[in-house]
C-alpha positions in Angstrom: -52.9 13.8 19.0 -54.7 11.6 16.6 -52.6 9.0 13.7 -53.4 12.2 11.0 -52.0 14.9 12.4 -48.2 15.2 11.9 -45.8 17.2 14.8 -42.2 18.2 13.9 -39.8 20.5 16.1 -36.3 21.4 15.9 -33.5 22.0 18.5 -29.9 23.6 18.2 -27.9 25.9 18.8 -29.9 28.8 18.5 -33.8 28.8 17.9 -35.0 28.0 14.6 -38.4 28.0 12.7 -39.4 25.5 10.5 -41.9 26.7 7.4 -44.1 24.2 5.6 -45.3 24.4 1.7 -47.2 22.1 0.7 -46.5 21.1 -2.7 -50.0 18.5 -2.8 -50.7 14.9 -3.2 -49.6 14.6 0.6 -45.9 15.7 -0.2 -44.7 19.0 2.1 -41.6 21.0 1.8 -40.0 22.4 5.0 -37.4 24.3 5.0 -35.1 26.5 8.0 -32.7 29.2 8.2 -29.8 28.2 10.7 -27.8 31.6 12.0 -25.2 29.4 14.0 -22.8 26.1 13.1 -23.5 23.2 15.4 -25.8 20.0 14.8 -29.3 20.1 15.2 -31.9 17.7 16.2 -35.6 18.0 13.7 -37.8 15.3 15.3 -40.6 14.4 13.4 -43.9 12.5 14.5 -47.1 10.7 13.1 -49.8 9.8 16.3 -47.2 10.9 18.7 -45.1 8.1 16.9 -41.6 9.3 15.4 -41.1 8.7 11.4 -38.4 6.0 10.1 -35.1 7.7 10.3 -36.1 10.9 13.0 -34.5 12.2 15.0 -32.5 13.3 12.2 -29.4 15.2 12.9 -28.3 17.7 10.5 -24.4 19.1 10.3 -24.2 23.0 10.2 -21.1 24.4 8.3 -20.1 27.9 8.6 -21.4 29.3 5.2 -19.2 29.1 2.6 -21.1 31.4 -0.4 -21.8 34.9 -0.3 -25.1 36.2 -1.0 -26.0 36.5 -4.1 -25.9 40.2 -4.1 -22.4 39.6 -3.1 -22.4 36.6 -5.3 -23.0 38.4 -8.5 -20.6 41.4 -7.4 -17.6 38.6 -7.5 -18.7 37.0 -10.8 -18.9 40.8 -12.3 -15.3 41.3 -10.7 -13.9 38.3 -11.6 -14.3 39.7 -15.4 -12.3 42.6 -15.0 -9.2 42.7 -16.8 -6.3 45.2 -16.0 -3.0 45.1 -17.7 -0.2 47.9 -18.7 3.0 49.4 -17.4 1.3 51.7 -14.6 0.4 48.6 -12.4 4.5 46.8 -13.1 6.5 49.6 -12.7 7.4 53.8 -14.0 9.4 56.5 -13.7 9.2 59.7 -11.5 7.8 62.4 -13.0 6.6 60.5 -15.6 3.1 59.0 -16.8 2.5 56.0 -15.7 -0.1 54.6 -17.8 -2.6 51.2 -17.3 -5.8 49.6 -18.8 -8.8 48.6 -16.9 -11.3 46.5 -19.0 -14.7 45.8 -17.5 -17.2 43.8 -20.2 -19.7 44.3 -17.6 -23.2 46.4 -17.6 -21.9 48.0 -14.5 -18.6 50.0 -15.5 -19.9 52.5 -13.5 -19.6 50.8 -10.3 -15.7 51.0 -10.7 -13.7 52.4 -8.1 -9.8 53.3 -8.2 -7.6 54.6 -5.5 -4.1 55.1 -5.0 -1.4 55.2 -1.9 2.3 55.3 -1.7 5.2 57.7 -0.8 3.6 60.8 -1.9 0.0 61.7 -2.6 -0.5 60.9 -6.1 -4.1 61.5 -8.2 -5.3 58.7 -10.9 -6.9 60.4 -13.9 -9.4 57.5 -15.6 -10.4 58.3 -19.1 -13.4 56.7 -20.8 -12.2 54.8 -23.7 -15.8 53.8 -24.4 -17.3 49.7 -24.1 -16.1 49.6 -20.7 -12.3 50.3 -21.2 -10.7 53.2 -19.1 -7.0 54.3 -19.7 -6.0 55.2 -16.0 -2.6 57.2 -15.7 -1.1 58.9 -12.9 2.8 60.8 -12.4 4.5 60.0 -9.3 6.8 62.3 -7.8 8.7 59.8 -5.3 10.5 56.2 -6.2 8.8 53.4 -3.8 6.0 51.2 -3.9 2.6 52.4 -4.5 -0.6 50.6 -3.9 -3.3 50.5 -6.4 -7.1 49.7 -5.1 -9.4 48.7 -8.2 -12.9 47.7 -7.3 -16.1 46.9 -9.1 -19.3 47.0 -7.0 -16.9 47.2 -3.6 -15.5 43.6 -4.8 -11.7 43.5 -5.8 -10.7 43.1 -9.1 -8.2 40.0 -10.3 -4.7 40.9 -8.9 -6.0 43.9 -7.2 -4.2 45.3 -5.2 -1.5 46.0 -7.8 2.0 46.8 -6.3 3.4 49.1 -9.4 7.5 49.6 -8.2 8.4 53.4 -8.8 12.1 53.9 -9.6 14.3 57.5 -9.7 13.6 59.3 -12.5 15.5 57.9 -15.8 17.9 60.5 -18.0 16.6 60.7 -21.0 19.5 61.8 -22.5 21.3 58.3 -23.4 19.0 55.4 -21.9 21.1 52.0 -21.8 19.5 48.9 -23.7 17.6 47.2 -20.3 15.8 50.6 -20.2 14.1 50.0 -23.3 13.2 46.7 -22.6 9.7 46.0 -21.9 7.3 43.3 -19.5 4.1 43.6 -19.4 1.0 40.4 -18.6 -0.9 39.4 -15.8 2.0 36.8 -14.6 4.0 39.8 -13.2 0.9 40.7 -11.2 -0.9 37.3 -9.8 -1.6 33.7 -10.1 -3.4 31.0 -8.6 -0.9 28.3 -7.0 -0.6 25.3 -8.8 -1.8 26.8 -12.3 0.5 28.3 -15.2 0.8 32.3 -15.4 1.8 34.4 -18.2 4.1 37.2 -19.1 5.7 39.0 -22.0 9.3 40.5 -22.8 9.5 42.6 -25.2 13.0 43.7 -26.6 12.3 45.3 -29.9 13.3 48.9 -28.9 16.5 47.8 -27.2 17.9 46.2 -30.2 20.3 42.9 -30.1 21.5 41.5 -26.8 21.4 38.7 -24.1 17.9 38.3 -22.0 17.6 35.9 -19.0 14.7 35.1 -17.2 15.3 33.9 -13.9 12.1 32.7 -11.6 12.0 31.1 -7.8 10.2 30.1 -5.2 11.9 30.3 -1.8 15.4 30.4 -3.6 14.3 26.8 -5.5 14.8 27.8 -8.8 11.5 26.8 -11.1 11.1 25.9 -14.6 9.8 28.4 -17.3 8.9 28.0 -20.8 8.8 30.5 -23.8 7.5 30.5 -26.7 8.3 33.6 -29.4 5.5 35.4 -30.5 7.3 37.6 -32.8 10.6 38.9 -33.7 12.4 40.0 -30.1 9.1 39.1 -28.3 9.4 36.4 -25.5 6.2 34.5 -23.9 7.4 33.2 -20.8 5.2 31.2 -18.4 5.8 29.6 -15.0 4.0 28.2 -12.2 3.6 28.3 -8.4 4.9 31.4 -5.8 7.8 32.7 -7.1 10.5 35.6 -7.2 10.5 36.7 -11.2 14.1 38.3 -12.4 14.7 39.7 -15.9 17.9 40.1 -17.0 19.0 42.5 -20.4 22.9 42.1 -20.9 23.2 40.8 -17.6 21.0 43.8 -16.0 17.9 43.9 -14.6 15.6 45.7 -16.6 13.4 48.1 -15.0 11.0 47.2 -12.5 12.5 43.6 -12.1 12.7 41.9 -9.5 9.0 41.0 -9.8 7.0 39.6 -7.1 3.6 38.3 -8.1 0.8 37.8 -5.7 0.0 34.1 -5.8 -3.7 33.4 -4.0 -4.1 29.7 -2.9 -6.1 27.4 -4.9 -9.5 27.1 -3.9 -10.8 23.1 -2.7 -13.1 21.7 -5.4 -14.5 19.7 -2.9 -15.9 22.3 -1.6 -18.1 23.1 -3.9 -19.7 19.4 -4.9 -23.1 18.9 -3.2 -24.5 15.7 -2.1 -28.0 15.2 -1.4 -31.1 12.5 -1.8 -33.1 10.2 0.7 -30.0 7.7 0.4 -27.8 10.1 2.9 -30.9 10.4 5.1 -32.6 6.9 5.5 -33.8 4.0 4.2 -35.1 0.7 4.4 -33.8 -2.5 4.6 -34.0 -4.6 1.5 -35.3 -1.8 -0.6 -32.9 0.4 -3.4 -32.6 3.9 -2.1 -30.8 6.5 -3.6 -29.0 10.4 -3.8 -27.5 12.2 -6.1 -23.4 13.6 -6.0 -23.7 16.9 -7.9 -19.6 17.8 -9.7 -20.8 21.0 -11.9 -19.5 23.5 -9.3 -16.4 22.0 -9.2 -14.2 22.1 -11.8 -12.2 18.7 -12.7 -11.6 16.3 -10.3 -11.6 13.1 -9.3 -14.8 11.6 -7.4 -15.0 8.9 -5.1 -17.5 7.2 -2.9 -17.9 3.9 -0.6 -20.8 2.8 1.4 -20.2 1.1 4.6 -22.5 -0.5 7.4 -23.5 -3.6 9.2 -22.8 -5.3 6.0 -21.8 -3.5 2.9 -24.3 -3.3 0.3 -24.5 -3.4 -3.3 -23.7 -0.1 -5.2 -24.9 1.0 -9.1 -24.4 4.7 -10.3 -25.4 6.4 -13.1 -24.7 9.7 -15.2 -28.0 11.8 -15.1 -26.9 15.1 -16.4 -23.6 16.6 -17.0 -21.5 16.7 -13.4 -24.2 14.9 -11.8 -24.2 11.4 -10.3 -27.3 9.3 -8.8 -26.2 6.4 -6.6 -28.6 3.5 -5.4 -27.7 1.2 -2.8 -29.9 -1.6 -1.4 -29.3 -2.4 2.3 -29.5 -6.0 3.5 -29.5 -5.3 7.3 -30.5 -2.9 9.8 -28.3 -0.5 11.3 -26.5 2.9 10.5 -24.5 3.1 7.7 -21.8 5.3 6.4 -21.4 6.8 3.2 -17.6 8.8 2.3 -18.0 11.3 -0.7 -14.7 12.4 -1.3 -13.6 14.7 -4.5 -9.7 15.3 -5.3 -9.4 12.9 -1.7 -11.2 15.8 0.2 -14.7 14.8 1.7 -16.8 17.1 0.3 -19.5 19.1 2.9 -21.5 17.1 4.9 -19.0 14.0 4.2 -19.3 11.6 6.1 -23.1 10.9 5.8 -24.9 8.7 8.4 -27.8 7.2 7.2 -30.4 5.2 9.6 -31.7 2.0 8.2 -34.7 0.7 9.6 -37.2 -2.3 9.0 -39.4 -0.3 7.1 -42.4 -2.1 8.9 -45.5 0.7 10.2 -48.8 -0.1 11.7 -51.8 -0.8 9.0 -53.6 2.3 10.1 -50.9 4.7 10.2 -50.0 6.8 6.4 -46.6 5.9 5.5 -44.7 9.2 5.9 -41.1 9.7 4.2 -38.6 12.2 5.1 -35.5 13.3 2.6 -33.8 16.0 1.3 -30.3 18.2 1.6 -31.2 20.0 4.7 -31.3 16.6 7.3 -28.2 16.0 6.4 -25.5 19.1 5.8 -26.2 22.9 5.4 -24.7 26.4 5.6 -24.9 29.3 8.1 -27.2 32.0 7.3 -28.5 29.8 4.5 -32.3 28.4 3.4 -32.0 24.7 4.4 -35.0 22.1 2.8 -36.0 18.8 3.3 -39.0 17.1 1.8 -41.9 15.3 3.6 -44.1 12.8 2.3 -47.6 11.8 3.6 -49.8 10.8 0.9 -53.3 12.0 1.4 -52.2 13.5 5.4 -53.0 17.4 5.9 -50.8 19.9 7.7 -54.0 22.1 9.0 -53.2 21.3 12.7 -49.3 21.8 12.6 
């Protein structure tokens, strides 16, 4: 092999390709699809020589996205709204009525289901813009389970746990009876953030209501704000165990036991990528960029470590994103810790290989940088970039 023709390979796990585009003036794109976790070795060689930096030795993660089939299904779920009586609590023998509003294009892709004690049938009724009224009359007091899907995705709080009681005389129905709760806070939550509910007394007339909420018997602290005459907002926080109380009663349906899901890490969703993770060469600024937009607030954090700990700048270059430059003063590898909310973020800690930076007169100077050296996800496109000024691919 001759000083102009380049030779790059890959080992791992399981057997990957690597796909060149070359994107001209010498600069190549090449990018892999690794189907297993594990680290990988991509070797990369001018003249039988390897490149400053390779081998490099990228860190596969289990994939942590969905396609973006499945991708778009969540976001289109994740608008849904469904609120009402039906999916708290009823009556046997009597209609059990909730609202399902989806501000999506795809309201046809909805899918309800029902299970409990008895076979019951849900009756959905176009309301028009994407609202349905769903209602259904259960014949047997328990717990039913109601399924609502959009594109096979489950909707917020799905699957709703609506708690059938005996069948109420309507003959002379006591004050808690009349008492009403309805929001999202009876439902779900996420851990950590505050939920809402609403109490509504203005059918049961004057009396004494108590909200009582806990978590593990630890009683928690609620707020309320009126909304209007015998109307209560009442919000709380964390897993808990929601009583309402009307003239020391509970009111129908209470207990309440919302479904709290864990709070997803925002680290997980920062991405780190640039030359600077990679490589680079001693005495010379090198640089990569921390990208926050995915991730909601949080606090960022980084430090650069090695043979002798260089000199740091940062700057702002779009919302959410970050570009670091560091100038190494000696040789060596080097660690750099990208932490967000104190969790290192994917990839964290990154290793890069500082070299001399000296190559032979005749020989093309030939970098190598880019995401996919460094981190990347199962069943995922992985790219790094290669640089060769006026060298050709044609032989690869």
């Amino acid at each position: 092999m001759n000083a102009n023709m380049l030779d790059f390979s890959i080992d791992g796990p399981v057997s990957v390709q690597l796909a060149p585009k070359d994107l001209g003036k010498g600069k190549y794109e090449v990018s892999y699809i690794p189907t297993a976790p594990g680290i990988y070795t991509i070797s990369i060689k001018l003249g039988g020589q390897a490149v400053p930096g390779a081998p490099f030795k990228p860190k596969i993660l289990e994939s942590r996205k969905p396609s973006s089939q499945k991708k778009d299904s969540c976001e289109q779920a994740s608008k849904v709204k469904v609120y009402g009586d039906g999916i708290v609590t009823g009556y046997c023998n009597q209609r059990c009525v909730f609202t399902v509003d989806c501000p999506t294009m795809n309201a046809n892709m909805l899918d309800f289901s029902i299970d409990g004690p008895v076979s019951v049938q849900l009756a959905p009724k176009d309301l028009g813009n994407g609202k349905y009224e769903v209602s259904y009359i259960p014949t047997a007091p328990g717990i039913y389970t109601i399924n609502i899907k959009l594109g096979g995705q489950a909707v917020p709080g799905a699957p709703f746990k609506p708690k059938i009681l005996e069948s109420r005389k309507p003959s002379s129905p006591s004050k808690k009876d009349k008492v009403k709760v309805f929001g999202s806070g009876l439902v779900s939550g996420e851990c950590g953030k505050t939920s809402k509910f609403v109490v509504d007394t203005s059918e049961s007339g004057p009396g004494k209501l108590d909200v009582s909420i806990t978590d593990s018997g630890k009683k928690l602290t609620s707020t309320t704000k009126s909304l209007k005459t015998n109307q209560l907002e009442v919000s709380n926080s964390d897993q808990c165990n929601i009583e309402v109380y009307f003239e020391g009663n509970h009111i129908p349906g209470s207990p309440f036991k919302p479904k709290i899901e864990k709070a997803m890490n925002p680290a997980a969703a920062v991405e780190v990528c640039g030359e600077g993770i990679v490589q680079g060469e001693n005495g010379k600024p090198v640089s990569f960029v921390i990208d926050t937009s995915k991730a909601g607030k949080g606090t960022l954090a980084y430090d650069i470590s090695g043979p002798i700990k260089p000199q740091t700048t940062f700057k702002e270059i779009a919302p959410g994103k970050v570009e670091v430059t560091y100038v190494p003063r000696l040789t060596g590898v080097y660690t750099i810790a990208v932490t967000y909310d104190r969790n290192n973020v994917p990839g964290s800690p990154f290793k890069p290989k500082i070299s001399k930076g000296h190559q032979p007169k005749h020989e093309p100077k030939v970098k190598v940088y880019g995401r996919g050296l460094s981190c990347a996800n199962v069943g995922q496109t992985a790219a790094f970039i290669i640089e060769t000024g006026s060298l050709s691919l044609e032989n690869i």
